[in-house]
N, C-alpha and C positions, 0 to 999 in steps of 0.2 A: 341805569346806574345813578344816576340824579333824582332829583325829587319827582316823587310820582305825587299823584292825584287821586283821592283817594276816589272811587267810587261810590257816587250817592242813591240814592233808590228809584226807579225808574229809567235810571241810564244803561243806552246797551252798550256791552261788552263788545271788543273789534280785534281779531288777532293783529299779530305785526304785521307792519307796512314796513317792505325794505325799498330802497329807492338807490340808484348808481350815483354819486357825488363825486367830485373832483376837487380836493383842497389843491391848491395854488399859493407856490413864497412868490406875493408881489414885486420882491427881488431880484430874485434867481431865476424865477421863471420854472423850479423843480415842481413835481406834480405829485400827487398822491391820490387815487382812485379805489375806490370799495364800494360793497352794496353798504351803507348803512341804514341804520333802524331808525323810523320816524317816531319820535319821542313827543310826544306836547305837552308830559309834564315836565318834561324839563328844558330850563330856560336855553342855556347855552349849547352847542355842539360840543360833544367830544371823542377826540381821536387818540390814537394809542402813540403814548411820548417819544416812541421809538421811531413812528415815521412820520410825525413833526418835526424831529432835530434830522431825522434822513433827509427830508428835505427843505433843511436847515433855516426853518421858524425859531427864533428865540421867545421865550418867556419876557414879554413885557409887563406885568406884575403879576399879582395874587389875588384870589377871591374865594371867599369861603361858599359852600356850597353844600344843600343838605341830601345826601345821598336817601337812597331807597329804605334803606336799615332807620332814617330819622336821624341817624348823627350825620352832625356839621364836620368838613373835612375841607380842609385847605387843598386847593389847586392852583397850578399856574396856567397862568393863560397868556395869549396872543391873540392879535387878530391876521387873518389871511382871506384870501380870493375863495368864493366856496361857490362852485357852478352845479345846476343839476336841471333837468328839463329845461335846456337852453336859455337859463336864466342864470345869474353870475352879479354876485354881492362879496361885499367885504362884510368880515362877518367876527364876533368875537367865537374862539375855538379853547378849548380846554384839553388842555395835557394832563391825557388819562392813565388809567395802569396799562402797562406793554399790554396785558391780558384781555382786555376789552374791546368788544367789537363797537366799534362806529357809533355813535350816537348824532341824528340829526335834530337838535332842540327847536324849539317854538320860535325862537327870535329871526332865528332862520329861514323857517318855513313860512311864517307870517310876514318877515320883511317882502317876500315877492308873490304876497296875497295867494297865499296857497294854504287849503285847508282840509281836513279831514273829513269825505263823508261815512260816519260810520255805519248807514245802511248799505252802503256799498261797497264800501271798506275796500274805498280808491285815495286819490287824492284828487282834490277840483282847486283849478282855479275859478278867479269870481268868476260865475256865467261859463266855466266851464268843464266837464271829467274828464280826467286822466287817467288814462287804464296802462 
């Protein structure tokens, strides 16, 4: 749903990578769980606005952001608790259309040195695979 990347000549192609996540209100302690899609062209996470306010994250501002299509489209975002392979960061998160499945962005995956091998089309951390 975000900014992709465009593919350059010589690079391989990787189907999706889905992974279990757990958003967390630092507050309330409510929780929200899905498989979502591992994204790295896009920066931020985004979840569907319907179970951010369910589990009642407010919108602490706005940021523009250039979706797939190449237009720029305003979002609101928050930040929340974002756990997955037993790893747990505070993390900026974006309030998507109700219609959209999961988005895990790069900022995210990258904050807890986790990265994509596309010939295995797993995920590794440094020095290690995760299947």
């Amino acid at each position: 749903m975000l900014l992709r990347v465009r593919k350059l000549p010589g690079e391989c192609e990787i189907g999706p990578i889905h992974i279990e996540v757990k958003v967390r209100n630092r507050d309330s302690n409510e929780t929200f769980s899905a498989n979502f899609l591992v994204d790295t062209g896009s920066t931020d996470s985004m979840i569907p606005a319907r179970e951010l306010k369910r589990i009642r994250i407010e919108p602490t501002g706005k940021k523009m952001y250039e979706v797939a299509t190449g237009e720029l489209q305003q979002f609101d975002f928050a930040y929340a608790e974002v756990s997955y392979l037993d790893e747990t960061l505070t993390s900026r998160v974006i309030f998507g259309p109700d219609n959209t499945d999961p988005i895990l962005g790069a900022t995210a995956l990258y904050s807890m040195g986790i990265v994509v091998d596309p010939v295995n089309q797993t995920l590794k951390k440094v020095g290690l695979s995760l299947k």
